[in-house]
ZAKE-136892 format. One record per residue (C-alpha): residue number from 0; y, z, x. Coordinates in Angstrom, 1 decimal. Layout:
N
  pos       y       z       x
  NUM       Y       Z       X
...
END
This chain:
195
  pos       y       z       x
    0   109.1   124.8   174.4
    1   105.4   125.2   175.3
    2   105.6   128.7   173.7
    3   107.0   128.2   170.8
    4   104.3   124.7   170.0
    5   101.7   127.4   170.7
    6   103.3   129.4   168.5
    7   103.5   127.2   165.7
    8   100.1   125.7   165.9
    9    98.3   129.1   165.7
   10   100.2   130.2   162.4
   11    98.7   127.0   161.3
   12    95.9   127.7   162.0
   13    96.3   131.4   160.3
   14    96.9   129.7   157.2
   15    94.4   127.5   157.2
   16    92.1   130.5   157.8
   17    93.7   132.1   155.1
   18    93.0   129.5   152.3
   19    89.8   129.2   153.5
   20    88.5   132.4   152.8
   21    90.4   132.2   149.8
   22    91.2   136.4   149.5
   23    94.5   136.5   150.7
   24    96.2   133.8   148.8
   25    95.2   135.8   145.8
   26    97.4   136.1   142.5
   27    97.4   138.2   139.5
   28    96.4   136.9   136.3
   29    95.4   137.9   132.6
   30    93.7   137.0   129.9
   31    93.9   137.5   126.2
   32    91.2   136.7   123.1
   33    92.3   134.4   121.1
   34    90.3   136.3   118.4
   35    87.4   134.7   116.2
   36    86.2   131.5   117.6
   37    86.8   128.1   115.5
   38    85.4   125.2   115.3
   39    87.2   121.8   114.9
   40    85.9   119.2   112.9
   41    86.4   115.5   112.6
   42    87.0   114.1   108.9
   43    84.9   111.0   107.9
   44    85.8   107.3   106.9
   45    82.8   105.1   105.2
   46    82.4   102.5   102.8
   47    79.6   101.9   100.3
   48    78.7    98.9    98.2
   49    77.7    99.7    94.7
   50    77.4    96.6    93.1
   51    76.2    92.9    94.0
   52    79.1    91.1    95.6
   53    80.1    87.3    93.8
   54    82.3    84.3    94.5
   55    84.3    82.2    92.7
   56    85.8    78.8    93.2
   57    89.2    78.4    91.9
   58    90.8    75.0    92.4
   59    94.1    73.4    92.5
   60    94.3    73.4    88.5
   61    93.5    77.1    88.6
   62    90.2    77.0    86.6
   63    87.8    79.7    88.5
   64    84.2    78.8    88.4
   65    81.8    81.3    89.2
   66    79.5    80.6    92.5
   67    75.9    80.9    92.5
   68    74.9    79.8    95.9
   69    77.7    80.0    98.3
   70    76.0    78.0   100.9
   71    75.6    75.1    98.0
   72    79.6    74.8    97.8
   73    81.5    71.9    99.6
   74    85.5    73.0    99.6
   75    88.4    70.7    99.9
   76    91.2    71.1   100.8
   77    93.5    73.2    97.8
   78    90.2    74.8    97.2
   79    90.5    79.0    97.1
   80    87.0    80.9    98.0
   81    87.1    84.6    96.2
   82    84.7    86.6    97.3
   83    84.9    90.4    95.3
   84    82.5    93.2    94.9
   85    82.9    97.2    94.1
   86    82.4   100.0    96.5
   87    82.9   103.6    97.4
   88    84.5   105.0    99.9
   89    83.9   108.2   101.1
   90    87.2   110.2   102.5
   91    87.8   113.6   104.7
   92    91.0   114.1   106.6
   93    94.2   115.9   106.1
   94    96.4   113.1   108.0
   95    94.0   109.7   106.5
   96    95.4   107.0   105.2
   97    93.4   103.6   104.9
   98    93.0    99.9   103.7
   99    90.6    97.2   103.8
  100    90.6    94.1   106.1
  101    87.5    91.6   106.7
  102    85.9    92.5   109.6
  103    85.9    90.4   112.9
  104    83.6    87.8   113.1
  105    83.2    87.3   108.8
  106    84.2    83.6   109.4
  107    82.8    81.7   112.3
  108    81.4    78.0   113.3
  109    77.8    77.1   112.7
  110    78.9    75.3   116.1
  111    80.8    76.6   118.0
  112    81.0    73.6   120.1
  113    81.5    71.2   116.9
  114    84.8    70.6   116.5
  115    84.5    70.1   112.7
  116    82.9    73.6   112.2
  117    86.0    74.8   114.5
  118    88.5    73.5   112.2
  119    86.9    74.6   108.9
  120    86.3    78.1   110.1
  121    90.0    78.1   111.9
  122    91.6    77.1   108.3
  123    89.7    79.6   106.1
  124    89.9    82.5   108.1
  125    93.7    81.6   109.3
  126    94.6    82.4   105.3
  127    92.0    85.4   104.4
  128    94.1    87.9   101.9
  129    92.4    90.9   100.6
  130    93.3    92.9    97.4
  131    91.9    96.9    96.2
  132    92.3    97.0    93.1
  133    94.3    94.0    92.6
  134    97.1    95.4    95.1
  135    97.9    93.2    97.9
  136    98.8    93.0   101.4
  137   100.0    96.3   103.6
  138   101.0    98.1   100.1
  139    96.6    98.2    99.5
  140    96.5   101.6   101.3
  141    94.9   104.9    99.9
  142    96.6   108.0   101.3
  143    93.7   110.5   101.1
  144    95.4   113.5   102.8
  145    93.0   116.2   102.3
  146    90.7   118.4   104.7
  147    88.4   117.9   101.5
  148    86.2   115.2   101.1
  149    87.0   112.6    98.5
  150    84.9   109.2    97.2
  151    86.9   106.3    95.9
  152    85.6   103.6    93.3
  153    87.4   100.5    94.6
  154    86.9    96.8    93.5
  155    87.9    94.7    97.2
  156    88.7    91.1    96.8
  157    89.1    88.4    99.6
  158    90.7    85.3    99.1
  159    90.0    82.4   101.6
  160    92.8    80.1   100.6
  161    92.3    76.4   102.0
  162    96.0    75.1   100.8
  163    96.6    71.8    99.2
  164    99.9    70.7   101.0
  165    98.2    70.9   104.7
  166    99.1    68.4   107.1
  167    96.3    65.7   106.9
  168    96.2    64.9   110.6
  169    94.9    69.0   110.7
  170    92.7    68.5   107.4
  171    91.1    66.1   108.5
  172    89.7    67.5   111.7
  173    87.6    69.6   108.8
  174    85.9    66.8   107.3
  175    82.0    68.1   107.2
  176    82.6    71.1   108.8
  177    80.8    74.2   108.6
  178    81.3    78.0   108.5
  179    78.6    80.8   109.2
  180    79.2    83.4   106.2
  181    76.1    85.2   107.0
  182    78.1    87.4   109.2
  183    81.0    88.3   106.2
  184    82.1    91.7   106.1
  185    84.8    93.7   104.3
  186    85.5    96.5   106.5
  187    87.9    99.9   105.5
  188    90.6   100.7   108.3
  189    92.5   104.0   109.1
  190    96.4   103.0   109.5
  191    98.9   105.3   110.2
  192    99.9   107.5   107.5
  193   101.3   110.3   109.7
  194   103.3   113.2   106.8
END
């Protein structure tokens, strides 16, 4: 029994010797060229305004009144803030498809600890539609598709919709409430438009 423990533990140790030194665990291998090298490239997403943006005003009898200083307005509730302006997007990618959203943070609290300001900026940004070219919702994509680069004049609309039939109890936890627009942003996002 003693012989064959012996036994055993000096093969171990054989092998261990062996992978250590690496040369007698060898094994044959080959290798082939692929041929010329090639380099991969990433394709490119970006968005350029080319024009002022403006807002309108459009209230529950549908007249639209242009807005000149957005900070001047004081909405109520059936009140619809349009913000629109035109811009370029530049395009590169075989598999890219794309629409617009407003980017995180656009619509926030002055205070974030004011509960007025919390309710305003929770009802505005709780609606916020966006249009390219006057097409709506998840159909507003642009299916570039192309390993060459593209621009795209678009006109992107947002509509900040504070709606008429809310439930007063909630409206009224908006009364003199304020939003920070400083921060509003129309952003361009790649979805999945896999051929």
């Amino acid at each position: 029994m003693k012989k064959i423990t012996k036994g055993t533990i000096a093969a171990g140790a054989a092998v261990a010797l062996l992978l250590g030194t690496g040369g007698s665990l060898a094994y044959w291998n080959s290798t082939v060229d692929v041929g010329t090298p090639a380099v991969i490239s990433a394709g490119n997403l970006a968005l350029t305004q080319t024009a002022a943006p403006a807002w309108t005003i459009v209230h529950t009898s549908g007249t639209s009144t242009p807005v000149a200083d957005i900070a001047a307005v004081r909405v109520v509730p059936g009140d619809r803030l349009v913000f629109s302006a035109d811009y370029s997007i530049a395009a590169q990618g075989q598999n890219l498809e794309f629409t617009a959203t407003v980017a995180p943070g656009s619509i926030t609290p002055v205070d974030a600890a004011d509960p007025a300001d919390v309710a305003l900026a929770g009802d505005l940004a709780q609606t916020a539609a966006f249009t390219i070219n006057g097409v709506a919702g998840p159909t507003a994509t642009i299916a570039h598709n192309s390993n060459t680069a593209g621009t795209y004049a678009v006109t992107i609309d947002v509509d900040l919709n504070w709606a008429f039939a809310g439930a007063p109890a909630d409206d009224n936890a908006s009364k003199t409430g304020q939003v920070n627009l400083s921060q509003f942003a129309v952003a361009v996002t790649q979805v999945d438009g896999s051929l």
